[in-house]
N, C-alpha and C positions, 0 to 999 in steps of 0.2 A: 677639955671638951668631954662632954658625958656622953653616953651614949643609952636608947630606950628600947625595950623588946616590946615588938608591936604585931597585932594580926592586919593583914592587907585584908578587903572583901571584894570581891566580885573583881576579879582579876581575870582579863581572857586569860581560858586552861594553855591553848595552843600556842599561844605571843611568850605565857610565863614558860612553858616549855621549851621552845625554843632558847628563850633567852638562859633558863637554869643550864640546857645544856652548853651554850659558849661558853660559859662561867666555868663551869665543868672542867670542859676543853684548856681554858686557860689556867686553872688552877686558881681560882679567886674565888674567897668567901661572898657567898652570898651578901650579905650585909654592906661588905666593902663593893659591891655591884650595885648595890641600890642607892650608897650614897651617891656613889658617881655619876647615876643616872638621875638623879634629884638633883646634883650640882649643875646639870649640863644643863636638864629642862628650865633649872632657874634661870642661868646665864642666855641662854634661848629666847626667855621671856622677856628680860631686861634687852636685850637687841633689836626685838619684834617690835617692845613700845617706846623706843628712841625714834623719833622724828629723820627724818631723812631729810639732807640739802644737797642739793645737786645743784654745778651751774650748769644755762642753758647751753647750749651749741649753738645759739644764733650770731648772727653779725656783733661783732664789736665793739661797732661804731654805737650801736644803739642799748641803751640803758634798761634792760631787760633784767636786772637783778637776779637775784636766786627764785627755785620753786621751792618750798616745803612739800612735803607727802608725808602723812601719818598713816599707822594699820586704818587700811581698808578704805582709801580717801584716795581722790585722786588728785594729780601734782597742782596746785596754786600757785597763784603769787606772792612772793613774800612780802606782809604790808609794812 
């Protein structure tokens, strides 16, 4: 795996601060901070746009199926 020296722009000063100081606190390279934080937003994003199935809580007896929900939709039927 390679790795690229890059400039960030317009980054909140006080979010990057804070955050540079954890980094700090824990003794972790910058860089090695940034991956992990790009790894996690991806895997984040990939969880966000999975579909959701839930089964209902109703009766039984009746053939009520699954609902699907996707971001920002509200629960359906599944057809």
């Amino acid at each position: 795996m390679g790795t690229i020296s890059t400039t960030i722009k317009d980054i909140d000063e006080p979010l990057y601060r804070k955050f540079r100081a954890k980094i700090v606190e824990k003794n972790i390279k910058t860089g090695d901070a940034i991956n992990q934080a790009i790894r996690l937003w991806l895997e984040k994003q990939e969880e966000i746009e999975k579909p959701i199935t839930v089964k209902t809580g109703f009766q039984q007896s009746q053939d009520l199926g699954y609902v699907v929900a996707e971001k920002g939709e509200n629960f359906r039927r599944k057809k």
